[in-house]
C-alpha positions in Angstrom: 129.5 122.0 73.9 125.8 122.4 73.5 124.1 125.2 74.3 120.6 124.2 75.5 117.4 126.6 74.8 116.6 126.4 78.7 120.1 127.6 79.7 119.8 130.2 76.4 116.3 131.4 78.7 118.3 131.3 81.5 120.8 133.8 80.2 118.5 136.1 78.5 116.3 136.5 81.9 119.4 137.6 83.6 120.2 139.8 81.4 117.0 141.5 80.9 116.8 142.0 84.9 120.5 143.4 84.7 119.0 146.4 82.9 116.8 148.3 85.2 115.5 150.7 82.2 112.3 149.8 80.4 110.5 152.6 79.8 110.3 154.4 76.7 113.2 157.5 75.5 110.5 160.1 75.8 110.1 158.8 79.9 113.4 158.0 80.4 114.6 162.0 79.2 111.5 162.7 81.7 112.7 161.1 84.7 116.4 162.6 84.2 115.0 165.8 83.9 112.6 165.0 87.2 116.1 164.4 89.1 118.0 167.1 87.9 115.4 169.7 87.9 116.8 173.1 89.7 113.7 173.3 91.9 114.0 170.3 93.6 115.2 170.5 97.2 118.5 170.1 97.9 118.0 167.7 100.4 116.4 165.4 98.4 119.1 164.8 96.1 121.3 163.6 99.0 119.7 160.5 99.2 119.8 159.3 95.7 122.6 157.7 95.8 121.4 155.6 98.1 117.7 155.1 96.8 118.8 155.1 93.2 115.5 156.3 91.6 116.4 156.5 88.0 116.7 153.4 87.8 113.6 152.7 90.1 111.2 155.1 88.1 113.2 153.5 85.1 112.3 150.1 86.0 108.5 151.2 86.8 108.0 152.6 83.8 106.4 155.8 84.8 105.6 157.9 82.0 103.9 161.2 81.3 100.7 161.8 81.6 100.1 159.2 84.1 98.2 158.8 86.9 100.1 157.8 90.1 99.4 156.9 93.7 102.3 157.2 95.9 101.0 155.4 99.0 102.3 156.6 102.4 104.2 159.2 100.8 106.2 160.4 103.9 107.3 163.9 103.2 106.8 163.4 99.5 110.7 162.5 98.1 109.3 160.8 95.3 106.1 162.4 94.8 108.1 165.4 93.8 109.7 163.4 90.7 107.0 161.6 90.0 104.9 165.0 89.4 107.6 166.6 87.0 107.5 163.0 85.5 104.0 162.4 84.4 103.9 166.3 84.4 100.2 168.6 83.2 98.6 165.8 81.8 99.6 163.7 84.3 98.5 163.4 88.2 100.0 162.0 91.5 97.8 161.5 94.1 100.3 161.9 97.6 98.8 159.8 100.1 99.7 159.7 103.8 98.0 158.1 107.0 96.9 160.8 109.7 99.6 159.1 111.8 102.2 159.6 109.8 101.4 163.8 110.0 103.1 163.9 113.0 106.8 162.9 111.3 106.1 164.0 107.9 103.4 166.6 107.8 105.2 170.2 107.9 107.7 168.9 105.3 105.3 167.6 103.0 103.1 171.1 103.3 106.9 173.1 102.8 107.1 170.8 99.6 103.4 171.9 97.9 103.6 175.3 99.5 100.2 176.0 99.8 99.7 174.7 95.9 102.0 177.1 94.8 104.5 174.1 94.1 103.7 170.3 92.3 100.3 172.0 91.3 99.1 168.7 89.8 99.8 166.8 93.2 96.7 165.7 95.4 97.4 165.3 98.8 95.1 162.9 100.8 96.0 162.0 104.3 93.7 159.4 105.4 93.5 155.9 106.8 94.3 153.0 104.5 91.1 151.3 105.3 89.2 154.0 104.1 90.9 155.2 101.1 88.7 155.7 98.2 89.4 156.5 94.8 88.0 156.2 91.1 87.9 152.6 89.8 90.1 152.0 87.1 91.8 155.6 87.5 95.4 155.0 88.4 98.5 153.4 86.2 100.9 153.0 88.9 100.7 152.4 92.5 104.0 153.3 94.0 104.6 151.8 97.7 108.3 152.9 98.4 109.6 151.7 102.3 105.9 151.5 102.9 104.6 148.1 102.4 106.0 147.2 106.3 103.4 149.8 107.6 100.6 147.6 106.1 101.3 145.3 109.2 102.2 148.5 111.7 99.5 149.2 114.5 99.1 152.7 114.3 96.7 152.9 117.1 94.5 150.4 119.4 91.3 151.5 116.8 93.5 151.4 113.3 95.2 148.5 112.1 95.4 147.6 108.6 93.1 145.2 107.3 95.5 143.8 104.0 93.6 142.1 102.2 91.0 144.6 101.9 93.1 147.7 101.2 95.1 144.9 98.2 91.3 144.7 96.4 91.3 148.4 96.7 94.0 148.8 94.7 92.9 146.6 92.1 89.6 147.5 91.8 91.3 151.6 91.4 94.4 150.4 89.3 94.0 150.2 85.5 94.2 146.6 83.5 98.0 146.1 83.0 98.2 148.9 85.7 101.6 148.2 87.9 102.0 148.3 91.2 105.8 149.6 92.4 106.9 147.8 96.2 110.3 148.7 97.5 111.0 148.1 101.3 113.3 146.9 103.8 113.7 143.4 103.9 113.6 141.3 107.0 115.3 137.9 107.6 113.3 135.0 105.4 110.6 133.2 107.9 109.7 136.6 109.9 106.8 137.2 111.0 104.5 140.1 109.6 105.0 141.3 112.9 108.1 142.5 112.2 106.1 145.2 110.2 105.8 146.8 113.9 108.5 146.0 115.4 111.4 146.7 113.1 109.7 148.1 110.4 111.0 145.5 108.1 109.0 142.7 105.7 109.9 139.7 104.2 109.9 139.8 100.9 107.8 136.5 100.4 105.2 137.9 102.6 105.0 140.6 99.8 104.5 138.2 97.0 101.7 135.8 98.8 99.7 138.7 99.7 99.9 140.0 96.2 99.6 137.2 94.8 96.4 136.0 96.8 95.0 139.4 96.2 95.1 138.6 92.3 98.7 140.7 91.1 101.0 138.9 89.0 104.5 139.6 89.8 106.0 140.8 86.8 110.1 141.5 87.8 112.6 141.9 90.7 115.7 143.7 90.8 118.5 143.4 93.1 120.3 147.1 93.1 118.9 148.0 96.3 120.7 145.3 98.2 122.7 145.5 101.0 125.1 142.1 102.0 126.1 144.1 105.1 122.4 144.5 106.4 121.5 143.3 109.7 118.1 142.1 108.7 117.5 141.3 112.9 117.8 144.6 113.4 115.5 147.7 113.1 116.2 149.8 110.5 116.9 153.1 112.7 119.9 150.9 114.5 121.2 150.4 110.8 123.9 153.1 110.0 122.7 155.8 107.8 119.8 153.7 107.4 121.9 151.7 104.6 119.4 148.5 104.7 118.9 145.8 102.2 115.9 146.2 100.1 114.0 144.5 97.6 112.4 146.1 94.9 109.3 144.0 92.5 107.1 145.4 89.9 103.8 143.7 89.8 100.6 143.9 87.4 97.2 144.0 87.1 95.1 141.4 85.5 97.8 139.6 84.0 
């Protein structure tokens, strides 16, 4: 039986999306030793096992001395790793939306303790719309469970405009620059309102708003999926907040 080079591609694309590790020893010992550091809160580690991010700073290739934005950051679980990670030459810029302060504020000041922790973490809390940063400064945009909020209405006077805050990010990420989206998927065909209502997105939404904004998507991986997910639901009626989510990789300029 022939083996066709088409079917040979076939195999050898499966297999290299299999592996969620591409980033060099040197990161990869980095990352381990983000995870497994002693001064990283307990709580944190709880989730892991859910939220896997090994293999997701793995799979993002998030190296030291980088420069990272970890976009509606929440109370800062991977903006702790990611600053051991990219460590003192490196810099993570912890951004949050004013609105989020409310949920998320007093944790993520307990986490930098007044500097005295993460000391080459930036926090920024400000609207999306008005975010500005460097051009060309950052290596990797992270968006973790946060890409939904892009279509959330915050208030009556803030709502997201998509597009614009997309060519933001381009014009601050770096050529080959990679921009990190993992969220909670919604059923295919919903809405963006869904953003809003159950704080869920569907993954093609994702990929036509990158791709219109200019982002090539460079990979997928699949260990964040859930089969048992209700994808109709919101995600705080989902037990232990176990949802299905996707998780792409896309790149600047390429």
């Amino acid at each position: 039986m022939q083996f066709s080079p088409f079917k040979a591609m076939l195999v050898a694309s499966s297999l290299l999306l299999a592996n969620p590790s591409f980033a060099d020893k040197a990161s990869q010992q980095a990352i381990k030793a983000a995870i497994t550091h002693p001064d990283r809160p307990a709580g944190d580690a709880k989730d892991d096992a859910k939220r896997k991010p090994e293999a997701i700073m793995n799979y993002f290739d998030i190296k030291p001395g980088s420069t990272v934005l970890d976009v509606l950051a929440g109370s800062g679980y991977y903006s702790e790793m990611l600053s051991r990670v990219v460590g003192e030459q490196g810099k993570v810029i912890i951004h949050n939306d004013k609105h989020f302060l409310k949920y998320y504020g007093s944790k993520l000041a307990k986490r930098l303790d007044g500097g005295k922790r993460l000391s080459n973490a930036e926090r920024i809390d400000i609207s999306l719309n008005t975010l500005d940063l460097a051009e060309n400064s950052l290596d990797t945009i992270f968006i973790i469970l946060g890409y939904h909020d892009f279509y959330y209405i915050f208030s009556e006077t803030e709502i997201i405009n998509v597009p614009k805050v997309l060519a933001k990010f381009k014009k601050f990420l770096k050529p080959g620059g990679t921009v990190a989206i993992v969220d909670h998927e919604a059923v295919k065909g919903a809405p963006a309102s869904v953003g809003n209502t159950l704080h869920r997105i569907d993954p093609q939404r994702v990929k036509a708003d990158m791709k219109k904004a200019g982002f090539t998507l460079d990979g997928e991986l699949s260990i964040l999926q859930n089969s048992t997910d209700d994808k109709a639901k919101e995600i705080w009626d989902i037990p232990g907040r176990q949802t299905s989510r996707f998780v792409m990789r896309f790149k600047n300029g390429q």
